[in-house]
VEXDONU-49125 format. One record per residue (C-alpha): residue number from 0; chain; residue in one letter; x, y, z. Coordinates in steps of 0.25 Angstrom, whole numbers, plus 5000, padded with zeros to 4 digits. Layout:
<sites>
<i NUM, ch A, aa A, px X, py Y, pz Z>
...
</sites>
This chain:
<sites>
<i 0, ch A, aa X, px 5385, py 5377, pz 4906>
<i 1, ch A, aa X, px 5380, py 5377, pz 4921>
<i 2, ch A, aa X, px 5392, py 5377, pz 4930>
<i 3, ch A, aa X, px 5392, py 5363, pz 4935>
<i 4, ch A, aa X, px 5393, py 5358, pz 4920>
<i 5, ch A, aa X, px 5403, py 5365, pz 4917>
<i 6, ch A, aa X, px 5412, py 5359, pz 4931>
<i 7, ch A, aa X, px 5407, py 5344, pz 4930>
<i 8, ch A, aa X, px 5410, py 5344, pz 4916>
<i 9, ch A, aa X, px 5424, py 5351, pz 4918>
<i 10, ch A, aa X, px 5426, py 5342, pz 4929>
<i 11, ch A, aa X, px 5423, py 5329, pz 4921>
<i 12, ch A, aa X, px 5434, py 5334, pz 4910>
<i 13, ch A, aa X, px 5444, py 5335, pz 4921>
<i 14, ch A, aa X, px 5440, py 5321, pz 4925>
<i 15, ch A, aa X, px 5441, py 5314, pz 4914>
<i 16, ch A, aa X, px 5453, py 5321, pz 4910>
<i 17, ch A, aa X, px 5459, py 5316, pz 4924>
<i 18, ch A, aa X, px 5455, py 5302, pz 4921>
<i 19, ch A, aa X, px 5463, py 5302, pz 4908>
<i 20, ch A, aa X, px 5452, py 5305, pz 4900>
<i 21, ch A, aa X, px 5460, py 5316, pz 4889>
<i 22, ch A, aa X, px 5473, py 5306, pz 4893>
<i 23, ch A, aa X, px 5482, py 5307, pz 4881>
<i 24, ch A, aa X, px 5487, py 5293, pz 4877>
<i 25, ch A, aa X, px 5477, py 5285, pz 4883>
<i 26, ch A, aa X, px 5480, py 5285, pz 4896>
<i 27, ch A, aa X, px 5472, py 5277, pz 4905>
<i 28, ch A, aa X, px 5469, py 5282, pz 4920>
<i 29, ch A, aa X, px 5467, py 5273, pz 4933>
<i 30, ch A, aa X, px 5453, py 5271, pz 4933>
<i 31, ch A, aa X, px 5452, py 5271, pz 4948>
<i 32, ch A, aa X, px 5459, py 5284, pz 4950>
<i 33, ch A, aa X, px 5450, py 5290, pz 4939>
<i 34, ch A, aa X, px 5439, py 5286, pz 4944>
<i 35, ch A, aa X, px 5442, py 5294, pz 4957>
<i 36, ch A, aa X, px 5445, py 5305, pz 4950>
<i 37, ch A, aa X, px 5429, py 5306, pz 4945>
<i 38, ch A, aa X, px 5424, py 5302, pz 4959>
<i 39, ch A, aa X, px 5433, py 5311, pz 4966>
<i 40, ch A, aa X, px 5426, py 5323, pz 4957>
<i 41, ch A, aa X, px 5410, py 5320, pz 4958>
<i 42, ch A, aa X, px 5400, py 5322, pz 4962>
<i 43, ch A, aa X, px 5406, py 5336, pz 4962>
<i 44, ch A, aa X, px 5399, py 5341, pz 4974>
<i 45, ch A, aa X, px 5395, py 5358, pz 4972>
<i 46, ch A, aa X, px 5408, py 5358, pz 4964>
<i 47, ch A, aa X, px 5408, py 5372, pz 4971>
<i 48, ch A, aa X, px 5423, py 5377, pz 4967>
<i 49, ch A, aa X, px 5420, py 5374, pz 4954>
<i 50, ch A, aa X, px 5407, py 5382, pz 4953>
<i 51, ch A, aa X, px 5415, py 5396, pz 4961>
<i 52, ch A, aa X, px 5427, py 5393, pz 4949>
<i 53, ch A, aa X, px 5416, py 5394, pz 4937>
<i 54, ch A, aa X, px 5408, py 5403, pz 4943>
<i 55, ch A, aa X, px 5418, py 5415, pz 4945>
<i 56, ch A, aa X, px 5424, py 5410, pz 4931>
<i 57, ch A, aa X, px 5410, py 5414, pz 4925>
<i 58, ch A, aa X, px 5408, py 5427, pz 4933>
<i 59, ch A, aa X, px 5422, py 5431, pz 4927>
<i 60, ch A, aa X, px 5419, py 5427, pz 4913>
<i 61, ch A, aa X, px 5423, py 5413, pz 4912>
<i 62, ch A, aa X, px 5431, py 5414, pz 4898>
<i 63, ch A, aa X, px 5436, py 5402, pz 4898>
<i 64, ch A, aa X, px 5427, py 5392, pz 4902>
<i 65, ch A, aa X, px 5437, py 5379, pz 4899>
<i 66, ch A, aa X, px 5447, py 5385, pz 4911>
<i 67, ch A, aa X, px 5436, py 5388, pz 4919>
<i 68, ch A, aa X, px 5431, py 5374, pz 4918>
<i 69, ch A, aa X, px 5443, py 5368, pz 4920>
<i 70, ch A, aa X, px 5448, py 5376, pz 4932>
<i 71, ch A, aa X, px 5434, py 5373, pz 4937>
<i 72, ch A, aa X, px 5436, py 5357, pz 4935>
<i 73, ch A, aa X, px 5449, py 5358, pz 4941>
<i 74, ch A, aa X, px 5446, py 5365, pz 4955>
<i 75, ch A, aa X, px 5435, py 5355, pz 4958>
<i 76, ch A, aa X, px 5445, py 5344, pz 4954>
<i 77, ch A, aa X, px 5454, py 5350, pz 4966>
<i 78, ch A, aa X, px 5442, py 5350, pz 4975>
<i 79, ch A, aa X, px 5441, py 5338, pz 4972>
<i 80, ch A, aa X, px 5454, py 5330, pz 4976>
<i 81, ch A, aa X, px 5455, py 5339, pz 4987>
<i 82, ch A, aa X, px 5441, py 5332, pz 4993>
<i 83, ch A, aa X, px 5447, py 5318, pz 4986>
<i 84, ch A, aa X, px 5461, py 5321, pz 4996>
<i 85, ch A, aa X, px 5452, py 5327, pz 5007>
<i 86, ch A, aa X, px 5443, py 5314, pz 5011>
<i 87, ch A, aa X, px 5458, py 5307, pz 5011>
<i 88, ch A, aa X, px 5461, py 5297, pz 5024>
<i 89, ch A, aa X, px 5471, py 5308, pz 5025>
<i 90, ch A, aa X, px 5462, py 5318, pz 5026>
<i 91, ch A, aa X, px 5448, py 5318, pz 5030>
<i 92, ch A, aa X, px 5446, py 5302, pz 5026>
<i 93, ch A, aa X, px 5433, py 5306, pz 5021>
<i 94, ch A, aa X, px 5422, py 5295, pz 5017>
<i 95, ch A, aa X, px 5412, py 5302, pz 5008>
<i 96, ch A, aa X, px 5415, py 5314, pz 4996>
<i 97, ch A, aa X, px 5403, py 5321, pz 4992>
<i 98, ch A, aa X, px 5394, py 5309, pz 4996>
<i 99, ch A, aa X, px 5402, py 5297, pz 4992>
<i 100, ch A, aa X, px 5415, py 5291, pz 4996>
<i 101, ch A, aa X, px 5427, py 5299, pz 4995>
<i 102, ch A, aa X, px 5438, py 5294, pz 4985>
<i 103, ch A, aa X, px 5446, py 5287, pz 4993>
<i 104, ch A, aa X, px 5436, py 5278, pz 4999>
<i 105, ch A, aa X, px 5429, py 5275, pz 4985>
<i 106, ch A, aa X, px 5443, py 5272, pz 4978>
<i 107, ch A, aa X, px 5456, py 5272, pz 4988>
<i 108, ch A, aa X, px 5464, py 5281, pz 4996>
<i 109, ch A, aa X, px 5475, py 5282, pz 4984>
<i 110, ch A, aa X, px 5467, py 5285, pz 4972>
<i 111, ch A, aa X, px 5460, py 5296, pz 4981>
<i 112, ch A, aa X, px 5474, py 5302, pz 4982>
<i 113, ch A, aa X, px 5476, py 5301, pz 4969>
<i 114, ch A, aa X, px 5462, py 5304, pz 4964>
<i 115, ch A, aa X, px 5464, py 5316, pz 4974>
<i 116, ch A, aa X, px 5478, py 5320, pz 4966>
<i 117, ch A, aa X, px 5473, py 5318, pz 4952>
<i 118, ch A, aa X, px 5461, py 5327, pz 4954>
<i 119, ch A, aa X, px 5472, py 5340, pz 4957>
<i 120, ch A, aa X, px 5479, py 5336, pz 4945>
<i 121, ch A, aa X, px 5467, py 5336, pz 4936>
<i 122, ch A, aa X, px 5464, py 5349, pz 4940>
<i 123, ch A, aa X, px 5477, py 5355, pz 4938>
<i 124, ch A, aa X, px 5476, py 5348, pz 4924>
<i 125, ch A, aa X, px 5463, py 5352, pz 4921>
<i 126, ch A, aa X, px 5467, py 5365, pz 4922>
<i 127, ch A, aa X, px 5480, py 5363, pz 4914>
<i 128, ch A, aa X, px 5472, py 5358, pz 4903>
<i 129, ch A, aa X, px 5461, py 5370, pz 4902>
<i 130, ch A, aa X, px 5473, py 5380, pz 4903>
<i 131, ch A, aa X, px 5475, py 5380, pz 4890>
<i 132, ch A, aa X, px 5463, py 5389, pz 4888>
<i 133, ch A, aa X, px 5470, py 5398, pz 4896>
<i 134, ch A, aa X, px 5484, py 5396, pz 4900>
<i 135, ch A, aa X, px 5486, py 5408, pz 4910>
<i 136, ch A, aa X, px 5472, py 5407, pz 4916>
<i 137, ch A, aa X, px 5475, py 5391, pz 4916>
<i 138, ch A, aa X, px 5488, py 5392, pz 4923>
<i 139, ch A, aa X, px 5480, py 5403, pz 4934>
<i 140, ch A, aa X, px 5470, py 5391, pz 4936>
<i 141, ch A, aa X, px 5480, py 5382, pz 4940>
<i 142, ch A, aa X, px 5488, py 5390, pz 4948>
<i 143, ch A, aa X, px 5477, py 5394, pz 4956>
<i 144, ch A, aa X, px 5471, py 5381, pz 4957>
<i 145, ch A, aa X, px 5485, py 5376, pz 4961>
<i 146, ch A, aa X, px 5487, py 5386, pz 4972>
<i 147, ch A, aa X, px 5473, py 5383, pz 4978>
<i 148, ch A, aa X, px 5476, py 5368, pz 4978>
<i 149, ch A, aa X, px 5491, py 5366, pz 4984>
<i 150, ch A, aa X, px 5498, py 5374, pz 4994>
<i 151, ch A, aa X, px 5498, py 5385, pz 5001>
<i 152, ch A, aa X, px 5484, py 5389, pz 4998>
<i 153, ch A, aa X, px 5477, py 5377, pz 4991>
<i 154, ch A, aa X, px 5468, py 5366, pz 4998>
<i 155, ch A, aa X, px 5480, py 5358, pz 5000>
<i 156, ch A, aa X, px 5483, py 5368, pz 5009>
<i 157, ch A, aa X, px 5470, py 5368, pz 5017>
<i 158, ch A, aa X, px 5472, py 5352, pz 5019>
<i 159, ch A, aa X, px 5487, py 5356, pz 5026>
<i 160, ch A, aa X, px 5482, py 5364, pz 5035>
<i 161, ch A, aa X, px 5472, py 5353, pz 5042>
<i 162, ch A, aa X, px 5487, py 5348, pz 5047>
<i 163, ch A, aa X, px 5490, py 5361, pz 5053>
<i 164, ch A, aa X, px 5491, py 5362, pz 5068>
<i 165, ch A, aa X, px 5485, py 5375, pz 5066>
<i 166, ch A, aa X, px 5476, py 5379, pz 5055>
<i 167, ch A, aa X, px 5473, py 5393, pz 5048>
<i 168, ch A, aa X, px 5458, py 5389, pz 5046>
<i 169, ch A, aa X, px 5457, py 5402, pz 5034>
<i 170, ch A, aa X, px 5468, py 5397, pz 5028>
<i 171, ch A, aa X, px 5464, py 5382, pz 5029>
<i 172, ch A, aa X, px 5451, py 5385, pz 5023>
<i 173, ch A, aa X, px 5455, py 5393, pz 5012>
<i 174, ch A, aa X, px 5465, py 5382, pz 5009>
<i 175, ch A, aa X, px 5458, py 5370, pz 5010>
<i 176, ch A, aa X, px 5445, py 5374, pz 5004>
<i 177, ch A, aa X, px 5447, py 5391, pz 5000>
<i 178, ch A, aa X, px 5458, py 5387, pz 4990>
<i 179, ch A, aa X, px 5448, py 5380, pz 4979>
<i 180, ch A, aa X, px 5438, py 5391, pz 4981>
<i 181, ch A, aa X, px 5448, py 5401, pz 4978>
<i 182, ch A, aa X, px 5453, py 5394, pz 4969>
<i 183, ch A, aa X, px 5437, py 5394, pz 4962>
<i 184, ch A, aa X, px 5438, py 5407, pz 4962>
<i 185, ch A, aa X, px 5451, py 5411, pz 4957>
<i 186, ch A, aa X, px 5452, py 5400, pz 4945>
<i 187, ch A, aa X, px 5436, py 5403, pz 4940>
<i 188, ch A, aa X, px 5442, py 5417, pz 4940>
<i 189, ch A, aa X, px 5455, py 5414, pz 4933>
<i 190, ch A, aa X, px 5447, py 5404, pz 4923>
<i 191, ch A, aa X, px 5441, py 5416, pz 4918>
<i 192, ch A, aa X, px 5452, py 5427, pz 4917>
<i 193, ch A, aa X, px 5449, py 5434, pz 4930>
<i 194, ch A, aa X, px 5461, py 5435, pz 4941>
<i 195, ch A, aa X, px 5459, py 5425, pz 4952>
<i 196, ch A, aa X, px 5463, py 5434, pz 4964>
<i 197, ch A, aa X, px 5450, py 5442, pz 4966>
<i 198, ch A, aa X, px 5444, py 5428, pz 4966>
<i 199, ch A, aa X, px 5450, py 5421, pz 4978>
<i 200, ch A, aa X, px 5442, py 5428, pz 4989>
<i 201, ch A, aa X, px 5430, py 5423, pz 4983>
<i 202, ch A, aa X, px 5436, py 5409, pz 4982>
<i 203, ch A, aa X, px 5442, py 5409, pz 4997>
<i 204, ch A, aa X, px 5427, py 5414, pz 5004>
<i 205, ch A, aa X, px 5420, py 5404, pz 4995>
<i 206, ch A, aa X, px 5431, py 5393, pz 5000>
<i 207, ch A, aa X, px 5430, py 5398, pz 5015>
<i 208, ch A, aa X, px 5416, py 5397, pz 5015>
<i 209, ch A, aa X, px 5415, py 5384, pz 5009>
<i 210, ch A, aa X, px 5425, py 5379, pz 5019>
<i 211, ch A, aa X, px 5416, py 5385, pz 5032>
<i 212, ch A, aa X, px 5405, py 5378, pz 5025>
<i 213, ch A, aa X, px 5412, py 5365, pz 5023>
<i 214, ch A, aa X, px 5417, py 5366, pz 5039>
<i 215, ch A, aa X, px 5400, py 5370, pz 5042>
<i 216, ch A, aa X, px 5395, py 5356, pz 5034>
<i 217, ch A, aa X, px 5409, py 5349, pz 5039>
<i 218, ch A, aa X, px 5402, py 5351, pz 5052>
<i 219, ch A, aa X, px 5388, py 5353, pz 5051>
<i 220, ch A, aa X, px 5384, py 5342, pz 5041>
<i 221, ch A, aa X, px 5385, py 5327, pz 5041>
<i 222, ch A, aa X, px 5393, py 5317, pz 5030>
<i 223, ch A, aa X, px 5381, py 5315, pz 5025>
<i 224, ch A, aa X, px 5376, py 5328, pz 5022>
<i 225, ch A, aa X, px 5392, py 5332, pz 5019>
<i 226, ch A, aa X, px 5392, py 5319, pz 5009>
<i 227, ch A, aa X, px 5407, py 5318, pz 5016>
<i 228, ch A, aa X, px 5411, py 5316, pz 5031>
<i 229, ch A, aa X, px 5405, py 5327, pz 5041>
<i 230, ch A, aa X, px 5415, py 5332, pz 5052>
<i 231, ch A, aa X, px 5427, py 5333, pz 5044>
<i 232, ch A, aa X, px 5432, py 5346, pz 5052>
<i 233, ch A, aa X, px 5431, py 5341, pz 5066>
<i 234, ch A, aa X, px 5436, py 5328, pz 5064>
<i 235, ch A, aa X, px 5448, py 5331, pz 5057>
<i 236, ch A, aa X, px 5450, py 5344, pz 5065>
<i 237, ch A, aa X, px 5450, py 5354, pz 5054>
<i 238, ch A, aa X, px 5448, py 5370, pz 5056>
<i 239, ch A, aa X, px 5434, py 5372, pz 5054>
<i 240, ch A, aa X, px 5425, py 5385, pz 5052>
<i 241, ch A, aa X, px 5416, py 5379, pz 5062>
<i 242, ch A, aa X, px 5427, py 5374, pz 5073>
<i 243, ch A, aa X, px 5433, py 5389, pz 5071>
<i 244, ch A, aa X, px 5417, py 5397, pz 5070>
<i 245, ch A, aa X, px 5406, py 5387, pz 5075>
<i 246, ch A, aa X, px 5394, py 5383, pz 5065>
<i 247, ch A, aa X, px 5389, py 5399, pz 5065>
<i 248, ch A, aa X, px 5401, py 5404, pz 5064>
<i 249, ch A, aa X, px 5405, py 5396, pz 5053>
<i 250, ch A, aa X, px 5391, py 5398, pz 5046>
<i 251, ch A, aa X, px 5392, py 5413, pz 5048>
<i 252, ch A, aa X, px 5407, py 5414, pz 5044>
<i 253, ch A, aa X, px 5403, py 5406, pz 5030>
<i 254, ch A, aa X, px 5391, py 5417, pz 5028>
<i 255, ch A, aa X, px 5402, py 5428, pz 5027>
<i 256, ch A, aa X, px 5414, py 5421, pz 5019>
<i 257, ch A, aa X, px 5400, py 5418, pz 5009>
<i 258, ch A, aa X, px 5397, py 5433, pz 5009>
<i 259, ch A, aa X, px 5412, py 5439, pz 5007>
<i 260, ch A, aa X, px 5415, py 5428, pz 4997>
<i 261, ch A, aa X, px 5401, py 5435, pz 4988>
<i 262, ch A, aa X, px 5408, py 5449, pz 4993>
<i 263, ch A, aa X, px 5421, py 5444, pz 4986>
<i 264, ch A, aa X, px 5417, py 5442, pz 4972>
<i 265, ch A, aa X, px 5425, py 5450, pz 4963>
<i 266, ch A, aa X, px 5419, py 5457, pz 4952>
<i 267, ch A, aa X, px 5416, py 5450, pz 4939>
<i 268, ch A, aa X, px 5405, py 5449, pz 4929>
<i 269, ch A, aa X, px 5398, py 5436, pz 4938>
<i 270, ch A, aa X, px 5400, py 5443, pz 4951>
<i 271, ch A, aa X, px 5385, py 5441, pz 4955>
<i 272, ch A, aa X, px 5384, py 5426, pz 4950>
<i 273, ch A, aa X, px 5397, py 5424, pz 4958>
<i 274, ch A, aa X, px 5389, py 5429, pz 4969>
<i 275, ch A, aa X, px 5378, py 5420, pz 4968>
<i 276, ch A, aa X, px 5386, py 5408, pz 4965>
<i 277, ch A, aa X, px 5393, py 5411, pz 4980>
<i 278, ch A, aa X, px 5380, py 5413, pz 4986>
<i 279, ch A, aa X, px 5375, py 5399, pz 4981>
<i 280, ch A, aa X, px 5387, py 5392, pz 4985>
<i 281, ch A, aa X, px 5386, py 5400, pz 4999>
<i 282, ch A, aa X, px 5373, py 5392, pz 5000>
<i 283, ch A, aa X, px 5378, py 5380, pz 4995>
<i 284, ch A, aa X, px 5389, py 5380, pz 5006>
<i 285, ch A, aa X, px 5384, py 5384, pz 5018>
<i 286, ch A, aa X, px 5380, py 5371, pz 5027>
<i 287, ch A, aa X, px 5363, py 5370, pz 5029>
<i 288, ch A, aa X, px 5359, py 5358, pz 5033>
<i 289, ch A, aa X, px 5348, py 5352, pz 5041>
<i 290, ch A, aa X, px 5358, py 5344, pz 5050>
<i 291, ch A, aa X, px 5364, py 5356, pz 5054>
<i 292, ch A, aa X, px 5354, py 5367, pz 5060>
<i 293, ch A, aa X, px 5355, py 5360, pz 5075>
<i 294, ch A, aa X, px 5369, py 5360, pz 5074>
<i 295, ch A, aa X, px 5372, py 5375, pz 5067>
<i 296, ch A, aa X, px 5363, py 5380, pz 5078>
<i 297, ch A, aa X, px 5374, py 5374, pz 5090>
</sites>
């Protein structure tokens, strides 16, 4: 099964399963509330976490496909509520998700919160249900799923620090978008047996470049091109690779966190398709448009 079956499937389950669809004694959900939780998930976008979790679960084996499934579902299902509380009024009121309105514009402000707080549930129940499989490797996917969504070293703590006076932007980054890539890495790995800990530099270059990339489009690209606001950075003040290195600099800065992050791979039987599957997401990430050129150049 190609991967992106297996995570829109897995992804699906956990749905329904969030919108009481295995409910014993006939529960029946709000209907508005379950409905978020769908829209909140698709369209999935790359589903790019996802993708790093399975694919270092099949370079190491991938022996039990139903955890690595699950741990794959439930990751995204983070990612996702974390973008759900992100495009708050709180936060970045943001108008447009992927192309269309954000949840709390096309339902309310409340069920967004909630839609938000279910999703992080869901996935730590997701991973509950699938650790009967494997109870010690289930019980390592939570707690390392767990540790990269709370505090001191999840993506709640990467939100904390844009109300900082003063602001570590390497911890910021690998906080408020590292974490989940670690977290890719280290539960595919543990999904499959294998200890997480050789895994997590991997996980943070991959998360570090992402974040460079994102700061790169966030000020390179328009909404349009973006499918949400443009300018985020700038107008909300955040830290910023660019603010901190200039467009070059930034650009340059990503080319080598891509190449150590190949360098950092640790030995396993799918090495070399791990290898590939970083360089193709290299490509996927790094900001090339049109729009662009006249401004990279400045």
């Amino acid at each position: 099964m190609a991967l992106e079956t297996r995570i829109e499937a897995a992804i699906a389950e956990a749905i329904a399963m969030g919108q009481g669809g295995d409910c014993a004694g006939g529960c029946v959900a709000p209907p508005r509330l379950a409905s978020a939780l769908h829209y909140a998930v698709t369209p999935g976008g790359a589903r790019i976490r996802p993708t790093i979790l399975l694919s270092v679960a099949m370079a190491c084996g991938d022996d039990r496909p139903v955890l690595s499934n699950a741990a794959a579902a439930a990751l995204e299902l983070i990612h996702c509520a974390s973008l759900v509380h992100d495009d708050l009024p709180s936060f970045d009121d943001a108008d447009t998700r992927r192309g269309k309105p954000t949840v709390h514009l096309a339902y309310n402000e409340p069920l967004a919160v909630l839609a938000g707080d279910s999703l992080i549930v869901l996935a730590f129940d997701v991973l509950a249900k699938a650790a009967e499989q494997d109870p010690r490797r289930g019980l390592a996917l939570i707690r390392s799923l767990a540790c990269r969504t709370g505090m001191p070293m999840g993506i709640c703590a990467g939100q904390g620090w844009e109300s900082e006076a003063e602001v570590n932007l390497s911890a910021y980054h690998q906080a408020k978008t590292g974490a989940l890539f670690i977290a890719a890495t280290q539960m595919g790995a543990i999904a499959a047996g294998q200890e997480p800990e050789p895994w997590t530099e991997l996980g943070a270059r991959i998360g570090e470049a992402f974040q460079v990339a994102d700061d790169l489009r966030d000020a390179l690209y328009d909404a349009d091109t973006l499918g949400k606001p443009a300018g985020q950075d700038e107008a909300h003040a955040r830290p910023s690779a660019v603010t901190e290195f200039g467009v070059q600099g930034a650009i340059r800065h990503l080319r080598d966190i891509l190449s150590g992050a190949i360098a950092s791979i640790p030995s396993c039987p799918g090495e070399a398709m791990l290898a590939e599957m970083v360089r193709r997401t290299a490509e996927r990430m790094t900001p090339v448009a049109p729009s662009t050129s006249s401004k990279v150049a400045g």
